[in-house]
LOZA-784146 format. One record per atom (N, C-alpha, C): x negated, y negated, z negated. Coordinates in steps of 0.05 Angstrom, whole numbers, plus 5000, padded with zeros to 4 digits. Each point is the difference from the previous one (the first is absolute). Layout:
XYZ...
//
This chain:
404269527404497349894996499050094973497650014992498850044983500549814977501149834999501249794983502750004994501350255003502649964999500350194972501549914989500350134978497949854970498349755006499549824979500449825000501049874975500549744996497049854995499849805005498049854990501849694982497749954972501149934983500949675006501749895002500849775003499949814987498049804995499849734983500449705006501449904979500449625006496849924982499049905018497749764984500749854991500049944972499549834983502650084985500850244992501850174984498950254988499549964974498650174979501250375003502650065023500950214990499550135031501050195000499950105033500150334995502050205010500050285010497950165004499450194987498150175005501750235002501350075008501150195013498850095023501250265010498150125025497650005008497950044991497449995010499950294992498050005026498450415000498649954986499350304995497750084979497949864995498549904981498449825000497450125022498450215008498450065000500449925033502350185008501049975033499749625008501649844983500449725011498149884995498150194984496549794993498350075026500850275011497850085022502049825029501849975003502449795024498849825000500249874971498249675003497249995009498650144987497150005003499750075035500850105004500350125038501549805006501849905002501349675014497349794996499150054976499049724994497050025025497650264997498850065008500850095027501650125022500050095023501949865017499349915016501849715021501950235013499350255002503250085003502550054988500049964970501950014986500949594989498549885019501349804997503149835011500350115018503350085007501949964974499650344996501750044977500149904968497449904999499849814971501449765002499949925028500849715009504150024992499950225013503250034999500550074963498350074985500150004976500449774984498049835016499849734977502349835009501250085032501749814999502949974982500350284983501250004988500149934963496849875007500049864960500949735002502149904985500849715006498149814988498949805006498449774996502149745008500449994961502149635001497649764973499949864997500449874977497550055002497949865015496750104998498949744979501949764993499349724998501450074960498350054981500650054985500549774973501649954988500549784985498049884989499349794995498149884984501049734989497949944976501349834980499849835012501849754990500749655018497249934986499249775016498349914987500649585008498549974980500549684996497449875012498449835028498349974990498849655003497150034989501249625004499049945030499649654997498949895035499150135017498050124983498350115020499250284999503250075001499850304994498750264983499749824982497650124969503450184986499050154980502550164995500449854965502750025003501349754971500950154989501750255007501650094981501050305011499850274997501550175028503350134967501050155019502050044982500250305003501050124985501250355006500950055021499550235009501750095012503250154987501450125011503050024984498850274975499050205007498150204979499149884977499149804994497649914998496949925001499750205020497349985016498649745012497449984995499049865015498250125025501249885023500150065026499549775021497649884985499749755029499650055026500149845015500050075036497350005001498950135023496950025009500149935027497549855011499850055026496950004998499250105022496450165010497849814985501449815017498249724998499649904976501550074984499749794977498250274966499250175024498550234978497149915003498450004981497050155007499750115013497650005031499950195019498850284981498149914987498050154980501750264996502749834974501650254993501150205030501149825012500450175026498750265007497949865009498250275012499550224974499249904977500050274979501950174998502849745000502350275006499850295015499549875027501150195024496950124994497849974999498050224991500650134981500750064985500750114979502050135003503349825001501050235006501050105029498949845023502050135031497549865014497850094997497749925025500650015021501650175011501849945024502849975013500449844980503249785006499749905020498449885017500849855013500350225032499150204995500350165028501050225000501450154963501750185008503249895006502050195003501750005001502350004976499450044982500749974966499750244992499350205013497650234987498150075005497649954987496950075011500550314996499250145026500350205002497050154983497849964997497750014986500750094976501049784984500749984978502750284992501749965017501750174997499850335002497950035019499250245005497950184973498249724982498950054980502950054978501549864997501750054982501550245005500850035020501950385009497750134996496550024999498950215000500149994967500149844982499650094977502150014982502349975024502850154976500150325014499350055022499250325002499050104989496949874991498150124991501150124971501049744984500049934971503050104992502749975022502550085000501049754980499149765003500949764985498749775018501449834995498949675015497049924981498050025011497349904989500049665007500049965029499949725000502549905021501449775003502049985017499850065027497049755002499049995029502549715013500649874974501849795018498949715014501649985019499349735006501049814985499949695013501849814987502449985006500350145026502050015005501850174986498750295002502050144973500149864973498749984999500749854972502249744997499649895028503049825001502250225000500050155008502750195015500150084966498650024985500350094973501049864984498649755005502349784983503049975004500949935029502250005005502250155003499150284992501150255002501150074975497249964980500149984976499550304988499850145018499550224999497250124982499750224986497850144989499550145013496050075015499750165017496950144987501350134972499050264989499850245015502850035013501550195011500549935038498950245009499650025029501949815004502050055000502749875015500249764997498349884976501349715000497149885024497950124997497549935007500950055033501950215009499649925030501749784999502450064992502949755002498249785007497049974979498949654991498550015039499050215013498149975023502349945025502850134994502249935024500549794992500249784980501549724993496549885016497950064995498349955001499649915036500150195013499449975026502549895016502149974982501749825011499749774997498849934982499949684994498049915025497650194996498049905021501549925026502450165015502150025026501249694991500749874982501949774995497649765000498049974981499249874986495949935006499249775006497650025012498349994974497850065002497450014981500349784971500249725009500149884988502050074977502849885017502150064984500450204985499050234996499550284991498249964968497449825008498949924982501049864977501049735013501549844990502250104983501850285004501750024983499350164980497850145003499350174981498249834976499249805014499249744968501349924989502649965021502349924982500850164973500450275005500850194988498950194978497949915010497550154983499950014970500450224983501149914966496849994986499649744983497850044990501149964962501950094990498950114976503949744992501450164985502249894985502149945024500549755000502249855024498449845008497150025009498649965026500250085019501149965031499950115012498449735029497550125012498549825030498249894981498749975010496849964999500149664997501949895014499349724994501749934967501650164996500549994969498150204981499050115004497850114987497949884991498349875027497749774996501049794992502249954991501249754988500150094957501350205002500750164980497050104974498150155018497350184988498349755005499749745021497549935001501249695006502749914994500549734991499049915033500049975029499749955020500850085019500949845022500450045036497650255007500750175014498250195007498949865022499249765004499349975021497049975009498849954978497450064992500050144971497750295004500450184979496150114995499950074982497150175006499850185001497850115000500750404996500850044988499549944974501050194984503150014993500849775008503549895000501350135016498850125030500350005021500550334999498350194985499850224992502450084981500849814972501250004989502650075007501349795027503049985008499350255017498150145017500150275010500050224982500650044976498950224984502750034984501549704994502950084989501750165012501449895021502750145019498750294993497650115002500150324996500450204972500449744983501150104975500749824981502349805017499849764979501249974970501950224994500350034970498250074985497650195002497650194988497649804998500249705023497349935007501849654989501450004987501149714990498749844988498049805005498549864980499849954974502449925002501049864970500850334984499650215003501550244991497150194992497949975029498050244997497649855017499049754995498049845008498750244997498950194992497150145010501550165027501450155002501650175023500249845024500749734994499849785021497350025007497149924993498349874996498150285015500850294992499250195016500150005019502750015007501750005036498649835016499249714983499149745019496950135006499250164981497450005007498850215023501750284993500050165027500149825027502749825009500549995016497449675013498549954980497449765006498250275000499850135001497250235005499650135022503650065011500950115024499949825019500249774998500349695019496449915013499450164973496149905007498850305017501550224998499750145011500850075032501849825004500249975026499049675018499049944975498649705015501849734999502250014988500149794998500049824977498450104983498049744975497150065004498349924985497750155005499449964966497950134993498850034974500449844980499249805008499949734984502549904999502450065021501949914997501650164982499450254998501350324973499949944980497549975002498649854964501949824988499649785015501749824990502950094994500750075017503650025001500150294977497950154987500350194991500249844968498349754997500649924971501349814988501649935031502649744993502250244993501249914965502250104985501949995019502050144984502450085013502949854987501249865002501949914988501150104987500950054974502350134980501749884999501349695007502049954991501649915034503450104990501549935029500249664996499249785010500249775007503049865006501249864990502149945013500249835029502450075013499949875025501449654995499149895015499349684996503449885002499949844982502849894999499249724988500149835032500049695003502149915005500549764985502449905015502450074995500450224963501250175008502949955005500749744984503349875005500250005026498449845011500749865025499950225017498550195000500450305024502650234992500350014975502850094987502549915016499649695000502549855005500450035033497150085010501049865031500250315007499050244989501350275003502550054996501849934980502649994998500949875016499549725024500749815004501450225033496650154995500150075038498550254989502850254998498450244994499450115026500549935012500350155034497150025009498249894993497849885010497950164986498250235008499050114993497349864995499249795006497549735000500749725003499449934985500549784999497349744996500049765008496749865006501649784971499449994981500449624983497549775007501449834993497549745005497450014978500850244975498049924984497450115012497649874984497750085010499250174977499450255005498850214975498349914986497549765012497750044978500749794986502649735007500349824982502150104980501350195001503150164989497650134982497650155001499850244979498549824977498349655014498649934978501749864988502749895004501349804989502450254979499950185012500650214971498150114986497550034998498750004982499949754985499749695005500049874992502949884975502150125006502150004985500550134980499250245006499650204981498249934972497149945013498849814975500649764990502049855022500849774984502350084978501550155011502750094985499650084966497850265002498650044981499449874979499149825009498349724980502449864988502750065014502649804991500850064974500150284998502350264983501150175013501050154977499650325013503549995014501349845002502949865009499749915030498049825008500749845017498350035023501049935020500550075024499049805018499050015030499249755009500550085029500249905012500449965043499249825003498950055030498349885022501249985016500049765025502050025025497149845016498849985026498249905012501850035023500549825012500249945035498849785013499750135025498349735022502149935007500049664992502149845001499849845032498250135010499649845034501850245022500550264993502450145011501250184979500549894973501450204982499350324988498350045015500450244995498050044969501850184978499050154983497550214991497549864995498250235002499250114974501549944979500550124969502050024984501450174995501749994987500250164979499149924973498850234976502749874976502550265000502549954989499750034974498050104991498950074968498450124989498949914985496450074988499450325009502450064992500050364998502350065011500550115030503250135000500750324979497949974996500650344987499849964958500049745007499449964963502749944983502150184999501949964983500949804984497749934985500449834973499149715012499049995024500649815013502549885024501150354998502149995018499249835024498150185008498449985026501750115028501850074994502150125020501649745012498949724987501649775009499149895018500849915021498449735028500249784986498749904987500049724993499549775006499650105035499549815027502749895009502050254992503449944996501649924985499550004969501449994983501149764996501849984993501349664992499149874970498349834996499249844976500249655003499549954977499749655000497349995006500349795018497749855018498349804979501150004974498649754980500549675025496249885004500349825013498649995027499650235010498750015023502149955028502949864998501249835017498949804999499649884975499549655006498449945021498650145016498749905022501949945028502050145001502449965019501249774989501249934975500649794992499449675000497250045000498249765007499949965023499550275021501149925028501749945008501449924993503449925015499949744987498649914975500649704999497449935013498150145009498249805016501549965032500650235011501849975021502649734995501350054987501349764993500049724999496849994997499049754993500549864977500550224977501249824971497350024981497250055012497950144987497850025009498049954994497149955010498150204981498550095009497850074975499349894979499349745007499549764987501349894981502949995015502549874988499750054957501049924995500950044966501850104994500050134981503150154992498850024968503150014985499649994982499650254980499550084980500050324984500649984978502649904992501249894982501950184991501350044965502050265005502549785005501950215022502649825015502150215004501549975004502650224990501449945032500950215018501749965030502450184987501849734998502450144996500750294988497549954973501450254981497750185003497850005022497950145000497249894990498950034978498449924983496550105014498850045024497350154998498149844988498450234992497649944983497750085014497649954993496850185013500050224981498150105014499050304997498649954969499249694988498350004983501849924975501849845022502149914983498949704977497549875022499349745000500749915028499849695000500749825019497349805006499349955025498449935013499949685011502849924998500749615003500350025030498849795007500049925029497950085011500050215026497250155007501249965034498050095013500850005030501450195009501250035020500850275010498850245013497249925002497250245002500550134977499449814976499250074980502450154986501849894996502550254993501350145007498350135033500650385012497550024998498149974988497850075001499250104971501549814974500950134975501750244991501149935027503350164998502049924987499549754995502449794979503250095002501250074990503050084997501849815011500149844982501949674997499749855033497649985003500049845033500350185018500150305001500950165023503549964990500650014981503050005006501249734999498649815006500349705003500650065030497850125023500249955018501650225008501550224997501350195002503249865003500449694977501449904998501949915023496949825006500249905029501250155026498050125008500150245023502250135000500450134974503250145006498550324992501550174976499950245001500250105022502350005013501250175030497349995022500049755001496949975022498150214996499150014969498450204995500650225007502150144992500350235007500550105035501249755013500549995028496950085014497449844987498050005016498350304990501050174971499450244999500650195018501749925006502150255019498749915023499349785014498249955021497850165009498849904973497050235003501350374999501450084993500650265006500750154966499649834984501150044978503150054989499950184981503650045001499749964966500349764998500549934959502750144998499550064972502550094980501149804982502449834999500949884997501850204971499249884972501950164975503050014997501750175008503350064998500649795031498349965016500649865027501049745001498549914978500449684996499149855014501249755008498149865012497249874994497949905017497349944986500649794984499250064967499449754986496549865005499249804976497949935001497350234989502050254983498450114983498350255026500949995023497550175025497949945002500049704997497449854998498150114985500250164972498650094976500450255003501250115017499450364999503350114989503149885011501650034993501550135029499250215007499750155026498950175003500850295013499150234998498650045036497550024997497950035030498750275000499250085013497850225007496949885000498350124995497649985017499749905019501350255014500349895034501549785011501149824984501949755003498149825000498550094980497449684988498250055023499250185006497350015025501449925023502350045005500849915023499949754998501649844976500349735007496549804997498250204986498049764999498250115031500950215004498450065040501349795012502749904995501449765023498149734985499749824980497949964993497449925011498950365001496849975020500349915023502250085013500950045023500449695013500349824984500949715008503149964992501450194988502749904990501950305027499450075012500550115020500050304985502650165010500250294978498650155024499250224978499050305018501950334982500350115020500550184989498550244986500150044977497750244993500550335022498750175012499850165011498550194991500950194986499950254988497950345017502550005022499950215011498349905037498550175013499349905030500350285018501850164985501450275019501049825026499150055029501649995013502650035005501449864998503850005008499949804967498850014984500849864970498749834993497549935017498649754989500949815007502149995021501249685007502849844989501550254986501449874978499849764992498149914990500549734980498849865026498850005027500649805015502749795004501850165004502649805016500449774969500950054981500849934975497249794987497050095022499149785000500149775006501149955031500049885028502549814993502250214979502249834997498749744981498550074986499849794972498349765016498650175023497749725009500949834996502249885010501249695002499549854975501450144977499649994974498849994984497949725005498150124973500249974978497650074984500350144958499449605002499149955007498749744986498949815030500849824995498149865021496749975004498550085013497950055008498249744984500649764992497949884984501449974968501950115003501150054971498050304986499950085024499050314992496450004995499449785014496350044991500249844979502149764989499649844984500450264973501450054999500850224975496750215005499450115024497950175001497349874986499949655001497549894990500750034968502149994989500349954976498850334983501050195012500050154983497250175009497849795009496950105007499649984978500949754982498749884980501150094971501850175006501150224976498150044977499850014978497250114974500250245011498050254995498950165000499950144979500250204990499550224977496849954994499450024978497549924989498450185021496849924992498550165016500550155036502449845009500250045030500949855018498549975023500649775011501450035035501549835002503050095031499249785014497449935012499249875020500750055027502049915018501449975019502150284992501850034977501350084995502549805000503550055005501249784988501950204987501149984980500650164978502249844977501950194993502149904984500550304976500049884973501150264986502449944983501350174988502949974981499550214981502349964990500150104966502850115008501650154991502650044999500749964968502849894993500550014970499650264986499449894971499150344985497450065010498349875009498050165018500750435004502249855023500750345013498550005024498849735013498650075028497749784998497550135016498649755008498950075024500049755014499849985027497749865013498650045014498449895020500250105028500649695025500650075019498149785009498150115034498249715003499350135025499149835021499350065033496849855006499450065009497649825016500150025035497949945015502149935028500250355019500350234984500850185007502050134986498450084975502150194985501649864977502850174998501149954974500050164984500349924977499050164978502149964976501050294998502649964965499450154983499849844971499350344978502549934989500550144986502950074980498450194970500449914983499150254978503049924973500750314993501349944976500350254998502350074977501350204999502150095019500650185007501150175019503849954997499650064972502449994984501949704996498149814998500549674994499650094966498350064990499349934978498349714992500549874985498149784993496650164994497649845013497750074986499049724998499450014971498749734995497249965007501149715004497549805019498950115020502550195013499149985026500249895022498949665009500849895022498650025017500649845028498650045018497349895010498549814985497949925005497650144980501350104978497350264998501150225003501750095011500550285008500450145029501349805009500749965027497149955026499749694992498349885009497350255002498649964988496950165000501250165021502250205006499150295018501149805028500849815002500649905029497649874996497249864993498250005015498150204995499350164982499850285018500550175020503150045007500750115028498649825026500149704997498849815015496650075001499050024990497050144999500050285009502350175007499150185006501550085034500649755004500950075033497749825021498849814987496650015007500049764998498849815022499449735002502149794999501049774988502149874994499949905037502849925009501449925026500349654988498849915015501349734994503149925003500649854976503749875008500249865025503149925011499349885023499749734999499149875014499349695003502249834997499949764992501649824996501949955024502349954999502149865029499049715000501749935022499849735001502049934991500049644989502149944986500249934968496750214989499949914976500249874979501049814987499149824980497750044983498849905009496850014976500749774989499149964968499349834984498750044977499449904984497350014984502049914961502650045005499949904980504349845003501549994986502949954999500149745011497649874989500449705010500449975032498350125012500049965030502850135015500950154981503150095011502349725007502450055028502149844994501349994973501149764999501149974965501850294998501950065021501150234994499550204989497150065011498850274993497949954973499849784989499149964980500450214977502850055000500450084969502750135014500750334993501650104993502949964990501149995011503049864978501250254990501349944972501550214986502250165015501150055025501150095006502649935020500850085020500250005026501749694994499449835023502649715005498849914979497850004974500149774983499849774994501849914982499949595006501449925023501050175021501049945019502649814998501649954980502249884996502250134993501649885014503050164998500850155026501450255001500950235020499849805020501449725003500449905031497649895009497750044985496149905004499250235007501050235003498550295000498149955023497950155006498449975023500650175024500350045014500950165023498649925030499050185010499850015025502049965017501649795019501449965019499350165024498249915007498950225023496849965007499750315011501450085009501250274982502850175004501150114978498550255000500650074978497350244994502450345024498950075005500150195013499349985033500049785003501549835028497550185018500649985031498250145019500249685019497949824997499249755013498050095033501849985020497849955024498549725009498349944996498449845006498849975020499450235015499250035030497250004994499150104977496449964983498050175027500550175019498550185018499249765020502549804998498949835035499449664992500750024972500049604992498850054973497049935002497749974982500249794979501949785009500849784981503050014988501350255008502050004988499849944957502549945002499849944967503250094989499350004983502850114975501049764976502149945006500949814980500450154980499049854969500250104977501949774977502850134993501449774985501250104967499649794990500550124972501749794989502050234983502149794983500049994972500449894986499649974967497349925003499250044977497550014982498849724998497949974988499349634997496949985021499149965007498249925015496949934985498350135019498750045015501150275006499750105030500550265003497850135013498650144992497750205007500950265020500050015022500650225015497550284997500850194999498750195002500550205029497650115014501050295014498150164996502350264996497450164992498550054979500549734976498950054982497149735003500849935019496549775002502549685004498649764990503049825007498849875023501749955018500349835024500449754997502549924995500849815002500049724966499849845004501149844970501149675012502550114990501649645000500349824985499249894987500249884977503249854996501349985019502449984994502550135026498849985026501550065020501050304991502350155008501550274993499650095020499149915026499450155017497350015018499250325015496849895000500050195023498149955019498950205024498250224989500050265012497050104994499350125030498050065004500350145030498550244994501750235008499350324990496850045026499350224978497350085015500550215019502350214990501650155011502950235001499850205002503550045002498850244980503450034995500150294982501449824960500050184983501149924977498249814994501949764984498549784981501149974976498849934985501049924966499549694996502749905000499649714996500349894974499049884985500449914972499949724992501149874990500649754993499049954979499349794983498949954966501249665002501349924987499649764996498949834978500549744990497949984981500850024972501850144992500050064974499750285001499450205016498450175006502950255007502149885006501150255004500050185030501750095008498650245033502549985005500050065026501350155017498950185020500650215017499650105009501550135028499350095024502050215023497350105015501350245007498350165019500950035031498949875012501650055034497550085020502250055013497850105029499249875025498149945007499449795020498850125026501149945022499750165032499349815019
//
């Protein structure tokens, strides 16, 4: 056969190298092609030609990208080169740019075969004529076969090699897809590489809406994108754009008025950086799951890019040291829609390379709100109630206030609402360190406990190492009614349901009992405010850490939660930096900037309202110094007989509406005040034992007070 005796050249797509060995004379295999391509009887043998160019790897790497809810782009990453190489698809271009492309350069892509024979026939007549390549005459398609080949087609041979890779692709690969890889690939100037990193790069935007002259711009690079580099030769750029808007009006698609214009919108000089939101939290969940070439997070872009601008200027205003984070989640399904790890990740001297959404610091006093809950749950504590603010020493632990004055006898509103020292660790007394930390770990918190000691009283004041993400979690259980949620990061299919199961487990378990939890939520409505700003249906708690190394503001309304953190990176002290003028101000800022306040939730039933200590049982009058006091001697202790705290009680509560629960108590002196739940039921004035009849099944918290005010307590389960 007439084919016997040539090789034709053999290529892998999407491999920069490939054999040029054996090809005839350039002049002979230019007049073969041109006659295959043009005469349907040499289509046979071209066919048996192409079946021999290999076509693998048409799907060419592109950078991972991070992006948020709603698919807006957060963060993309390198490719292994370092190129940027984002993915493209049709749809998500400017039709505009589209069509200028293919007029300009392959007016008829869509109906040749990956060589316009037209074009080609002009280009072989004027390397005859001229005995050099004048113009290519390529399609887009050669020009893919050029990228992936990698080949230079100065020289005949590489220029046919580029029209055989060429008309094979067309045999594998349909119109689209053809298109689509060649945007991918397309080099517009440095380690740019696709059009959707280009229009990101030269014009800071999604190509998805573009104008002319933008539109002109990204067609005028790929044909010389080192010579025509913005940032390098803005007039050489600014030429190219303008030929190819003159040529666009010359074939009709702008018209006059539309040239004009697009002829006196500038040209960009500077390369723009590509967007990096989120950037801890997309870092971390890339490492987490490199496999994943996309990935969806819960944040929302336009609340992530203003609540880092907003850090940045707050940070600023601090010193040139210190550092600040943001954490925002919707506390009604957890999920994370900000997470800004530091003013600056790229600022050194802020050591902006830290998550400080992660980091382990002292909490100062933004527990005491868990603290107060557990003695309202308890029943050893009212709002109302009195407590004293006196200096008092617990076995060797001396706390003081923040002012390091004392306040006397104030209510228990009023001293978590000061942030009083002395009466949070009065009632810390009570309650029990361990509880505290038991009901942290509830909410989804993991405290750091110093050399793995057990909890003393000093957690209460910030003697415990938390995250960010510890405090938002536990004040979302809080919003939530006492009930934990898990925060939720990522919503990649196969990975957004993680923190389900480890939810479902805690249900049973709640952070707080549900009128323990609005009672603490009403208190801290009434929090002071940073001068000149006001947290109207805000409920809000801030801390200090010792040394002022941290200050904190953490606060929810009946959607979002909200944590700032600001300090040094390092744990340096900065003076007078606490949390109610440093902290405070940017959490109701961020709160102003996620829009209309959500109302908190409504009261439970069960309440205690009163107007004042007097109207309280004598029990709850007044606070006692600390757990059993006045109680007597060890054989007076107060104790719950039954029922015993762990116990699982059937009652048959689904089918007997009047069922009831005996309640019996041993020691203590009389009157005995029953509590459930945290609201009291029952009062004997002398009997030890008392009915209550449950409303319904699932965990209860039973609490005892008698009348020299000491407690008891068990938690059982009722079916």
């Amino acid at each position: 056969m007439w084919l016997n005796g040539w090789r034709a050249p053999v290529r892998c797509i999407g491999s920069r190298s490939g054999s040029r060995a054996g090809f005839l004379p350039g002049r002979l295999l230019a007049a073969f092609l041109a006659a295959a391509i043009l005469l349907p009887g040499f289509a046979h043998g071209l066919g048996r030609l192409l079946d021999r160019v290999v076509i693998s790897d048409t799907e060419p790497r592109t950078s991972v990208l991070m992006l948020d809810r709603k698919g807006r782009l957060l963060r993309p990453f390198t490719v292994d080169d370092g190129r940027w190489r984002l993915p493209v698809t049709l749809d998500s271009l400017d039709p505009g740019y589209l069509a200028m492309l293919m007029a300009v350069e392959d007016r008829r892509f869509r109906k040749h075969a990956g060589v316009d024979p037209r074009a080609l026939l002009r280009a072989a007549w004027q390397w005859v004529s001229h005995g050099r390549i004048v113009s290519g005459g390529s399609t887009l398609t050669m020009q893919l076969a050029r990228l992936l080949d990698g080949q230079g087609t100065r020289h005949l041979s590489g220029k046919l090699s580029q029209i055989l890779t060429a008309l094979a692709l067309e045999r594998h690969l349909d119109k689209d897809a053809i298109l689509r890889t060649y945007l991918t690939l397309a080099p517009y100037g440095g380690n740019i590489e696709g059009v959707r990193a280009a229009s990101l790069a030269w014009l800071g935007k999604e190509p998805i809406r573009l104008s002319a002259a933008e539109s002109a711009l990204l067609v005028a690079l790929p044909q010389a994108p080192e010579a025509r580099r913005p940032d390098r030769d803005p007039e050489a750029a600014h030429r190219a754009r303008d030929r190819i808007l003159i040529r666009a009006h010359r074939l009709g698609l702008i018209d006059r008025i539309a040239l004009s214009a697009a002829l006196r919108e500038p040209v960009p000089t500077t390369r723009r950086p590509f967007p990096v939101h989120a950037a801890h939290l997309a870092w971390r969940e890339h490492r987490l799951h490199p496999e994943l070439a996309t990935q969806r997070l819960a944040i929302d872009a336009e609340i992530q890019s203003s609540l880092e601008r907003l850090a940045e200027e707050r940070a600023r205003l601090l010193g040139p040291k210190v550092s600040l984070a943001i954490l925002v989640a919707d506390h009604t399904n957890g999920d994370v829609v900000a997470s800004v790890g530091s003013a600056d990740p790229f600022d050194d001297g802020r050591r902006g390379f830290i998550d400080m959404t992660r980091a382990v610091r002292s909490p100062g006093s933004t527990l005491k709100p868990l603290i107060y809950g557990l003695a309202f749950e308890d029943g050893i504590a009212h709002p109302e109630s009195l407590i004293e603010d006196r200096p008092t020493g617990f076995s060797g632990y001396v706390p003081t206030n923040f002012d390091r004055a004392f306040q006397g006898t104030v209510t228990v509103r009023r001293a978590l609402q000061l942030s009083l020292n002395v009466p949070a660790v009065r009632l810390l007394d009570v309650v029990g360190p361990a509880r505290l930390v038991a009901r942290m770990r509830r909410a989804g918190a993991e405290p750091r406990l110093p050399d793995l000691s057990p909890p003393g009283l000093a957690i209460g004041l910030g003697g415990v190492g938390v995250t960010l993400r510890d405090l938002v979690r536990i004040y979302a259980a809080l919003a939530r009614g006492g009930r934990a949620v898990d925060l939720r990061e990522n919503l990649t299919p196969g990975l957004a349901s993680s923190g389900n199961a480890s939810r479902s487990m805690r249900g049973h378990s709640p952070v707080l009992d549900e009128r323990a939890a609005w009672t603490v939520t009403s208190i801290l409505q009434g929090v002071p405010t940073p001068a000149r700003t006001q947290a109207n249906g805000i409920a809000f708690k801030t801390g200090t850490s010792y040394g002022y190394r941290d200050a904190w503001a953490v606060g929810f309304d009946g959607r979002w939660v909200v944590g700032i953190w600001t300090g040094r990176p390092d744990g340096a002290p900065v003076p007078g930096l606490i949390g109610i003028d440093a902290a405070a101000p940017v959490l109701i800022d961020v709160f102003a900037r996620l829009g209309p306040r959500v109302p908190l939730r409504s009261a439970p039933p069960g309440i205690l309202r009163v107007s004042g200590s007097g109207e309280l049982p004598p029990p709850l009058k007044h606070v006692r110094n600390s757990r059993n006091a006045d109680a007597g001697s060890t054989e007076n202790v107060l104790e719950i007989v039954y029922p015993p705290a762990g116990a699982r009680i059937a009652l048959g509560l689904d089918g007997d509406e009047q069922a009831k629960l005996a309640l019996k108590v041993r020691g203590g002196v009389p009157p005995f005040t029953w509590f459930v739940n945290g609201s009291p039921v029952v009062r004997e004035p002398f009997a030890r034992m008392a009915l209550w009849r449950p409303d319904g099944t699932g965990y209860t918290a039973l609490s005892v007070v008698d009348g020299h005010g000491a407690s008891a307590r068990a938690t059982v389960f009722l079916e």
